[in-house]
Backbone bond lengths (Angstrom), bond angles and torsions (degrees), N, CA, C in turn:
res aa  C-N    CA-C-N  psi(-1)  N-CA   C-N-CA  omega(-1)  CA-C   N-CA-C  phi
1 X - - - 1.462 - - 1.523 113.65 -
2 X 1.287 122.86 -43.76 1.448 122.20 170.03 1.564 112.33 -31.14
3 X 1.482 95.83 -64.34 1.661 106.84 -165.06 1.837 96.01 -58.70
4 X 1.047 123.57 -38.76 1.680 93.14 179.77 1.449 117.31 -92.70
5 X 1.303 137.21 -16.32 1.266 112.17 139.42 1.764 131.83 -38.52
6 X 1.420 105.60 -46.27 1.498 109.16 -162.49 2.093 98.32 -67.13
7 X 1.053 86.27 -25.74 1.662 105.75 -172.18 1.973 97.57 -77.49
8 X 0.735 127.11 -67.68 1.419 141.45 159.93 1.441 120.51 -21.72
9 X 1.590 112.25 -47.09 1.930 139.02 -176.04 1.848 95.29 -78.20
10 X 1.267 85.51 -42.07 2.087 91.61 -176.06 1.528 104.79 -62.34
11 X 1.653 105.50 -60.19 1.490 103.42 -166.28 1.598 112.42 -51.79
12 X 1.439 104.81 -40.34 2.002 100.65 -172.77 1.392 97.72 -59.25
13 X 1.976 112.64 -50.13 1.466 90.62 -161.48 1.672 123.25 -63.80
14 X 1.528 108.21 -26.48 1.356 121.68 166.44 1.752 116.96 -55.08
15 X 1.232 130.51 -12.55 1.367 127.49 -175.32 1.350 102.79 -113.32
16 X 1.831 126.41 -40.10 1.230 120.05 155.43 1.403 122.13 -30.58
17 X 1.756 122.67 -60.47 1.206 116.60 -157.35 1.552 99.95 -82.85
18 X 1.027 111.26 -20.22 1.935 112.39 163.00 1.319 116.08 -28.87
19 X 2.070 94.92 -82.61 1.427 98.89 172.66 0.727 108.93 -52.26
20 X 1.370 158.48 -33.69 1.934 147.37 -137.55 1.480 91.53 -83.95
21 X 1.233 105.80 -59.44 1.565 113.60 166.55 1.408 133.65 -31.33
22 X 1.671 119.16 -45.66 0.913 116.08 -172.06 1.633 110.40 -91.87
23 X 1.679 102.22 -21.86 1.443 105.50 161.40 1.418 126.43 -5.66
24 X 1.731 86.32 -79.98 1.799 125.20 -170.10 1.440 82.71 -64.40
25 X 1.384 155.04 18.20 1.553 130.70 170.64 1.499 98.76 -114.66
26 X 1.453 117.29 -38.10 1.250 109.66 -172.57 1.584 132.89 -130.54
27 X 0.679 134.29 158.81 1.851 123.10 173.29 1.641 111.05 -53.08
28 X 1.145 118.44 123.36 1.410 116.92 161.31 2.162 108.51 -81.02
29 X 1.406 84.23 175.31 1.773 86.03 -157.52 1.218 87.48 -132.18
30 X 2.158 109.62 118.13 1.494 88.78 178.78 1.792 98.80 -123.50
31 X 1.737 96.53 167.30 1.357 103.90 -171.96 1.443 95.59 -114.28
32 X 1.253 108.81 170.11 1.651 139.21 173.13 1.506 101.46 -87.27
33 X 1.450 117.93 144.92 1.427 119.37 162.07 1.420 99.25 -76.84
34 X 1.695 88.48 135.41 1.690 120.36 169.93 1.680 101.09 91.36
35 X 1.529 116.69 -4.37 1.695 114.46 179.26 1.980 99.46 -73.66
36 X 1.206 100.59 133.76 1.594 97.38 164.59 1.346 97.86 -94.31
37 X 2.002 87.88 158.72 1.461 103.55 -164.43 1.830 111.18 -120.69
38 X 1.193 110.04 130.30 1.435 114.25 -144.48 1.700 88.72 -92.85
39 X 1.446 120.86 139.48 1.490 131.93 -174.66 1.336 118.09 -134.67
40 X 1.192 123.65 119.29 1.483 120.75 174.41 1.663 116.82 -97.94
41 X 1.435 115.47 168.34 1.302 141.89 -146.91 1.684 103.68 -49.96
42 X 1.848 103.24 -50.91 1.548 122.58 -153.94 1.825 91.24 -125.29
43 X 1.429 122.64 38.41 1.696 120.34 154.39 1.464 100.85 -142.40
44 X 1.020 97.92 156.21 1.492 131.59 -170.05 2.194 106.48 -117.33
45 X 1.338 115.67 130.49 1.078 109.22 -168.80 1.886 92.18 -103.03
46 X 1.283 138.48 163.61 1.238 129.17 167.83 1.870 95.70 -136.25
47 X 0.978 113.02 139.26 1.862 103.56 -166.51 1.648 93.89 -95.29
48 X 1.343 113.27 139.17 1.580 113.22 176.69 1.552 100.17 -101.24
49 X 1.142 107.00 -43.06 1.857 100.42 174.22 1.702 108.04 -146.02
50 X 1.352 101.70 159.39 1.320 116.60 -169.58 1.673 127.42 81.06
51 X 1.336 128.35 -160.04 1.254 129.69 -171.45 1.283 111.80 -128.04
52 X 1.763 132.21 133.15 1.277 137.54 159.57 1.436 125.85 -99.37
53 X 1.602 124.05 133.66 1.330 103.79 -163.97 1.797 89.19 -109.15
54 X 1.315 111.09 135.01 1.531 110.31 -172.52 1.996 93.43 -92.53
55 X 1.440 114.66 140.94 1.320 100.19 173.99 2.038 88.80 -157.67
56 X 1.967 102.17 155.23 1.402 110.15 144.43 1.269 99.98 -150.57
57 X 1.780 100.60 -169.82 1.312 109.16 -139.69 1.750 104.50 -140.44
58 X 1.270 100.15 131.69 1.716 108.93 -169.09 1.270 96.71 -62.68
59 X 1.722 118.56 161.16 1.158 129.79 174.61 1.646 109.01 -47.62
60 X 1.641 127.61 -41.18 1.086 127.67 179.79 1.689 120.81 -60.64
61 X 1.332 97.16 -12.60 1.797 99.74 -168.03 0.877 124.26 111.50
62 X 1.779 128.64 -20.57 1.505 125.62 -177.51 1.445 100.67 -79.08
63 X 1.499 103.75 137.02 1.722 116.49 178.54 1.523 91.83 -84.31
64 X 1.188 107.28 148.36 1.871 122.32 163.66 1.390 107.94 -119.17
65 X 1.134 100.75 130.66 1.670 97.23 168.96 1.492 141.60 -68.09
66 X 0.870 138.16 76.89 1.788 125.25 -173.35 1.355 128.46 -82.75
67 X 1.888 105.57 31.25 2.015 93.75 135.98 1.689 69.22 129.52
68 X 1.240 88.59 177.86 1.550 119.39 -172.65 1.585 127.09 -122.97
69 X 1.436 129.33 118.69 1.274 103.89 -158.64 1.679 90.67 -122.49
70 X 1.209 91.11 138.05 2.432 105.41 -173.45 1.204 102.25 -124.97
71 X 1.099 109.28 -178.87 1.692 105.05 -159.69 1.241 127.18 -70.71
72 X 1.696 128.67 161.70 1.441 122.66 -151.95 1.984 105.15 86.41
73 X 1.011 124.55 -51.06 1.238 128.42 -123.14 1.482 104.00 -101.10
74 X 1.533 130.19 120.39 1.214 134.41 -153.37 1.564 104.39 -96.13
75 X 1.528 117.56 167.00 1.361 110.83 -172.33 1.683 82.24 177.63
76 X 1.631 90.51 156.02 1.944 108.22 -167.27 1.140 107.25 164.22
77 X 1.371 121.58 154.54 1.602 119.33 136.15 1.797 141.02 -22.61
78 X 1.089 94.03 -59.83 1.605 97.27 167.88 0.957 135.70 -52.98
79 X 1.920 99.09 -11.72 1.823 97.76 -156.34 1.862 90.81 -115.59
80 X 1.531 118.37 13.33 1.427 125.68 174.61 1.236 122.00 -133.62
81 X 1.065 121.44 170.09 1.924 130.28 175.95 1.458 116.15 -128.58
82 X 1.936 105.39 0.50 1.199 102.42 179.16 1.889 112.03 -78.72
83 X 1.352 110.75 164.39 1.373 105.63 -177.01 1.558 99.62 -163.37
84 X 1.475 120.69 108.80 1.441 111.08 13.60 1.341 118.01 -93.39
85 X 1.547 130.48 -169.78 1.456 126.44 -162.78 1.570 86.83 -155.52
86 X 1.569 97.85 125.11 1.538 108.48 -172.27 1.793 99.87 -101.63
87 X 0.956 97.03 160.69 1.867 99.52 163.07 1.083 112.02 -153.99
88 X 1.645 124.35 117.67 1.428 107.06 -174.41 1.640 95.65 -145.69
89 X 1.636 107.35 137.74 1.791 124.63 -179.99 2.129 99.63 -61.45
90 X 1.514 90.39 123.41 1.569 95.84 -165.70 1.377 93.19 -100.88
91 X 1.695 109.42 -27.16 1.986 109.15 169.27 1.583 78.42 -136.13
92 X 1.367 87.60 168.94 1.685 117.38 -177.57 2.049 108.47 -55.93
93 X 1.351 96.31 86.63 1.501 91.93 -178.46 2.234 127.60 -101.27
94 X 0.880 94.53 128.04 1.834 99.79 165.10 1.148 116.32 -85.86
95 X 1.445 109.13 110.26 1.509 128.54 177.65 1.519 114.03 -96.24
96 X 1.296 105.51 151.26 1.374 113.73 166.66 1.623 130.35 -126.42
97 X 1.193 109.60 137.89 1.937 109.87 -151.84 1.381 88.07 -88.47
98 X 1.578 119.14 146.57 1.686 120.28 164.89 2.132 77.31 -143.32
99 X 1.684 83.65 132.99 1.409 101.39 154.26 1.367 148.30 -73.78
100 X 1.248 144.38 72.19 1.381 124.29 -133.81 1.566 117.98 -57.71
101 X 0.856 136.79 55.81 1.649 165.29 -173.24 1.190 88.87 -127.10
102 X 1.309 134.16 -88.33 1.537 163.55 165.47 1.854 88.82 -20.44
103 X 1.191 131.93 -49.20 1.442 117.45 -171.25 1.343 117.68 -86.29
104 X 1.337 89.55 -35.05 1.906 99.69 -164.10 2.120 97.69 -86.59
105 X 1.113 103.83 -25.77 2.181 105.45 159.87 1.981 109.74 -75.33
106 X 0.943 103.26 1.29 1.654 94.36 178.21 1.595 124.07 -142.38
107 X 1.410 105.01 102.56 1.599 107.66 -171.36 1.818 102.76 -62.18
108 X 1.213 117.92 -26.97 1.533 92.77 161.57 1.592 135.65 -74.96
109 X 0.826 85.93 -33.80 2.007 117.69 167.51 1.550 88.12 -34.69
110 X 1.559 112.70 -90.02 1.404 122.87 -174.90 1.626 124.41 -56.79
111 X 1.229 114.27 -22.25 1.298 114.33 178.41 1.748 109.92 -67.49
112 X 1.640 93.93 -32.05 1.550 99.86 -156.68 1.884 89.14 -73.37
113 X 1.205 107.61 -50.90 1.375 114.29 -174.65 1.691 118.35 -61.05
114 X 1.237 93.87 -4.00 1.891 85.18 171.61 1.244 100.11 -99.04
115 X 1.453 121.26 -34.74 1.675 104.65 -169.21 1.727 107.68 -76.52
116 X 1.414 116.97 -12.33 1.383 92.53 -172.93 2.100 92.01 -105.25
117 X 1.247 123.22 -6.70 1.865 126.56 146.71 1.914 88.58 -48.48
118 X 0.808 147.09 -74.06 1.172 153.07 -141.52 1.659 118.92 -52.21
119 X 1.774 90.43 -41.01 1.473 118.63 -171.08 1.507 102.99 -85.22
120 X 1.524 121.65 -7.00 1.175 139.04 -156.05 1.230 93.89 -101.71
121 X 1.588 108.03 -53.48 1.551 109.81 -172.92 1.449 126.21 -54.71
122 X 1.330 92.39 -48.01 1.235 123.27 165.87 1.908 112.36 -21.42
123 X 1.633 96.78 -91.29 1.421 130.65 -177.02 1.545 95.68 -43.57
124 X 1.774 125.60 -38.77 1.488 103.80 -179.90 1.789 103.63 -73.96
125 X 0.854 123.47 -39.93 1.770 129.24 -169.57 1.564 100.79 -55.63
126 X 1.302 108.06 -24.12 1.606 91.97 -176.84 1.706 101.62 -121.39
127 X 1.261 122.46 30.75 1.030 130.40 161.24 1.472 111.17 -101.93
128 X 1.325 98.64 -42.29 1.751 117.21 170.82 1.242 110.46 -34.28
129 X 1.549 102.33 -61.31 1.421 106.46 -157.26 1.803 109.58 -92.51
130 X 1.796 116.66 -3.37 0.876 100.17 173.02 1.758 114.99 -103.82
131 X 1.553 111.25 25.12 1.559 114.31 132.90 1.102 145.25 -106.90
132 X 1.549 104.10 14.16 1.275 93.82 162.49 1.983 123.23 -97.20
133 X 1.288 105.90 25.39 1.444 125.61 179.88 1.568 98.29 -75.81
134 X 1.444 101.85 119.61 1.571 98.49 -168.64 1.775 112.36 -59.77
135 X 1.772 120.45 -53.97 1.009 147.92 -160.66 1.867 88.47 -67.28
136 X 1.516 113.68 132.55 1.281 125.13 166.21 1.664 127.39 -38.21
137 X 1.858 87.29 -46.25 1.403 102.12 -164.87 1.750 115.63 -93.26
138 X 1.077 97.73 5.29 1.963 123.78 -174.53 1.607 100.14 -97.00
139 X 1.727 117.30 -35.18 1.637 110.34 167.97 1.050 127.33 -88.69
140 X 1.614 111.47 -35.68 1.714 107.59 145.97 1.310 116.48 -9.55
141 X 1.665 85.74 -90.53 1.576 92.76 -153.06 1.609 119.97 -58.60
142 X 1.534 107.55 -18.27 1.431 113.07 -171.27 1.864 102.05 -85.98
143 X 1.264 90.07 -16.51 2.406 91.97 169.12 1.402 108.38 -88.85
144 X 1.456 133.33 -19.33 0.910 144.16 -152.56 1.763 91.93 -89.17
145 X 1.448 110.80 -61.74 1.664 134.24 -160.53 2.111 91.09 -63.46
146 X 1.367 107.89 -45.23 1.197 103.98 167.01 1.409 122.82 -42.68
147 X 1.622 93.80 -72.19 1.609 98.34 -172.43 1.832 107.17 -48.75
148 X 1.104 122.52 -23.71 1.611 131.36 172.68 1.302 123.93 -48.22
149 X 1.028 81.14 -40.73 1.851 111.45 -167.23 1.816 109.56 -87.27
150 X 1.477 110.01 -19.27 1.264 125.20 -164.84 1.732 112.19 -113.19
151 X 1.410 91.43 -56.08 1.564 91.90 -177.26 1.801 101.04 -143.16
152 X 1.183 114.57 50.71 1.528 122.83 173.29 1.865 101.51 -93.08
153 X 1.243 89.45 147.44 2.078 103.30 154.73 1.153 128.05 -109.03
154 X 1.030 140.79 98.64 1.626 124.83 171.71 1.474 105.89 -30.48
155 X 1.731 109.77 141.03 0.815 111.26 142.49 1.710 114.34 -121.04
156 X 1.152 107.41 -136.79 1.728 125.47 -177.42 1.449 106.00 -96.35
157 X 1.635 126.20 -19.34 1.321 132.29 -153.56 2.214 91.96 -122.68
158 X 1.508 103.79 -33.49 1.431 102.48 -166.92 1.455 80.51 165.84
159 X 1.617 101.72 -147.51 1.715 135.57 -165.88 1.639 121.72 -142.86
160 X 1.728 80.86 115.62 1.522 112.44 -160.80 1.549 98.53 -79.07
161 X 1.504 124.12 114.52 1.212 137.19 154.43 1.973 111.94 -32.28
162 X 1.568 120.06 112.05 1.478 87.13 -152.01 1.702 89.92 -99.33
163 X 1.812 116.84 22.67 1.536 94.99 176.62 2.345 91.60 -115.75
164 X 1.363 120.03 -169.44 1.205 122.37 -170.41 1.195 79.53 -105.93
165 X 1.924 124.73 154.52 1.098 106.93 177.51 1.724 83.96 -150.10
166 X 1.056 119.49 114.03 1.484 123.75 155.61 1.724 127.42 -34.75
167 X 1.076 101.01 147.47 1.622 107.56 -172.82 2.055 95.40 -74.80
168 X 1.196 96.35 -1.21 1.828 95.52 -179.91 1.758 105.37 -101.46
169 X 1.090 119.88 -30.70 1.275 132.71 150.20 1.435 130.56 -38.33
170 X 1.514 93.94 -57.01 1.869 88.80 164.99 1.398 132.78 -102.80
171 X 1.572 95.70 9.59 1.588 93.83 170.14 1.296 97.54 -105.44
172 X 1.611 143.93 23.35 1.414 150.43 167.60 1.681 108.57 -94.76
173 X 1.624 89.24 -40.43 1.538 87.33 156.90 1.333 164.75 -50.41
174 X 1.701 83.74 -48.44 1.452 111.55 -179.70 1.594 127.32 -107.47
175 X 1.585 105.65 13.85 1.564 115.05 -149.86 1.150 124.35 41.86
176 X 1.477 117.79 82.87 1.157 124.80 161.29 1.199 129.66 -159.41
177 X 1.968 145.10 -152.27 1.054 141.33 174.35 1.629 97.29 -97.92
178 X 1.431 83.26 163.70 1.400 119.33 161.46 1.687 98.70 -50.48
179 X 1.026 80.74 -90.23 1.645 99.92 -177.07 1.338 117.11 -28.84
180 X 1.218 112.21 -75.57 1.703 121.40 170.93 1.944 116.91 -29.41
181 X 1.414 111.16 -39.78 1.634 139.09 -152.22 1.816 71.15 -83.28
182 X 1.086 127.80 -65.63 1.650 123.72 -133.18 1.872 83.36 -82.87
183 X 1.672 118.30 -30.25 1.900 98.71 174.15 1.035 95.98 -76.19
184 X 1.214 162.17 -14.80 1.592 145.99 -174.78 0.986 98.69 -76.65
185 X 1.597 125.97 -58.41 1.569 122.85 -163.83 1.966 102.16 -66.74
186 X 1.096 114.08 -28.87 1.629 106.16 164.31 1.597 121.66 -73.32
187 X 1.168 122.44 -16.43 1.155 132.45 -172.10 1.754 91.70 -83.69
188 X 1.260 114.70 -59.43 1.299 105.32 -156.52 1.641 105.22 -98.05
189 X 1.537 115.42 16.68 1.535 136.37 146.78 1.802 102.74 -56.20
190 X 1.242 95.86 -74.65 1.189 118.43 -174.84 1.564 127.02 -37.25
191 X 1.395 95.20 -40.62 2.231 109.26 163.12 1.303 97.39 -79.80
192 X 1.102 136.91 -8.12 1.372 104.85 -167.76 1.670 128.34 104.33
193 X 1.488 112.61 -30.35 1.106 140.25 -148.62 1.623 93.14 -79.64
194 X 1.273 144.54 -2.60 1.729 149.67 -176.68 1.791 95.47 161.25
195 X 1.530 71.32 156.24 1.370 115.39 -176.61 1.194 117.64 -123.49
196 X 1.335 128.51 152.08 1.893 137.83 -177.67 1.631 93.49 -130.05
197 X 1.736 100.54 103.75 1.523 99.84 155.50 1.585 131.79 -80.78
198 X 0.774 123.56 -178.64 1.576 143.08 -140.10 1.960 88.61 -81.26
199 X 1.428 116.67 -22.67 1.361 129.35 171.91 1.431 108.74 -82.99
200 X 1.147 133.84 -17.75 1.443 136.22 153.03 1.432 74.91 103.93
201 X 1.352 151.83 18.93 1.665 122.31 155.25 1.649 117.18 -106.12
202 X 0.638 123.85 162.33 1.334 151.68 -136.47 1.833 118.57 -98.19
203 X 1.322 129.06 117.21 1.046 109.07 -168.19 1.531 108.13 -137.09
204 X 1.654 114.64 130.02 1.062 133.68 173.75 1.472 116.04 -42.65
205 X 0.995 132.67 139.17 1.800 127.07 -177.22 1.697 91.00 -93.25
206 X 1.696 116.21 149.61 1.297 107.55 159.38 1.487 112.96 -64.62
C-alpha cells in the first residue's frame, strides 16, 4: 500500500507542475460564480481554481446535476454525449483552455487527463448510487459525504463545504424538491449531523 500512495503523491505533483507550466504559457480565463461557461466541440476546459457544476435538462425543464468538477479536473464537449451540457462557475473559478490537438500530440497531456476523467468516473458512480437511496434524507447525506470527500475543509467543528450551495442545488442533485431538500437539511440540523454557518455554507459534523 505505501508504494501506491507514494506513486499516487508523484502523479498530482507531476501534473501540478505541468499545469504550473503551462500557466506561464498562457492566459488563464476567469469566471464569476453563477457565470455559465461557454465550450466548444474540439477544447477541453481543465479548472485551476474553484468549482464547476456540470448540469442538463429533461425535456420537461428540470435541470439534473451531473457532478462537480474542482481543481485538476477536466471537462468539455468531447469528453460527453449528453446534450444539452450545462457548465456553470459555482465559486469564482480560473480555467484553462487545452485544444484536443494539444491532448491527443502529448502522452503527458493525456495521461494527466485520464487520471483526473478517472476521478470523474468515479464521483458519477457514487453519485449514482447515492440516488438511488429511497429515503430523502439517506441521499442527502450520502451527496453531502461526497461533496466532503471532494471539495470539503477541515475545520475545528468538521468539514466546511468550500462552494455556497442552494437548497435548489441539492435537490438537482439528488432528484428531488426544493422543498423536500430544505426538511432534510433541518432534519439532519436537528441530529447534529451539519451545521449552516453565518456564510450560508454548510458544515460536516466530525
Amino acid at each position: 500500500m505505501p508504494h501506491t500512495i507514494d506513486s499516487k503523491t508523484s502523479f498530482q505533483s507531476d501534473w501540478r507542475q505541468l499545469l504550473e507550466g503551462l500557466y506561464q504559457e498562457r492566459p488563464l480565463h476567469p469566471f464569476s460564480s453563477g457565470e455559465e461557461i461557454m465550450m466548444h466541440p474540439r477544447e477541453i476546459w481543465v479548472v485551476c481554481r474553484g468549482v464547476v457544476q456540470l448540469s442538463t435538462f429533461h425535456p420537461c425543464g428540470d435541470e439534473v446535476s451531473l457532478g462537480l468538477i474542482s481543481p485538476s479536473m477536466p471537462f468539455g464537449l468531447p469528453l460527453t454525449l449528453i446534450d444539452p451540457y450545462q457548465a456553470i462557475a459555482l465559486s469564482d473559478v480560473d480555467l484553462m483552455r487545452l485544444t484536443m490537438v494539444e491532448v491527443e500530440q502529448s502522452a503527458t497531456l493525456s495521461q494527466g487527463l485520464f487520471k483526473h476523467l478517472s476521478r470523474r468516473l468515479q464521483q458519477t458512480e457514487a453519485l449514482l448510487a447515492s440516488v438511488n437511496h429511497r429515503r430523502v434524507e439517506d441521499r442527502l447525506r450520502q451527496f453531502l459525504l461526497l461533496l466532503r470527500d471532494e471539495i470539503g475543509q477541515p475545520e475545528s467543528t468538521g468539514s466546511r463545504i468550500s462552494v455556497r450551495l442552494t437548497h435548489q442545488h441539492l435537490a438537482n442533485a439528488i432528484g428531488s424538491t426544493r422543498v423536500t431538500v430544505t426538511r432534510a437539511l433541518g432534519q439532519l440540523q436537528e441530529e447534529g449531523w451539519l451545521t449552516i454557518g453565518r456564510d450560508r455554507h454548510i458544515v460536516i459534523a466530525n
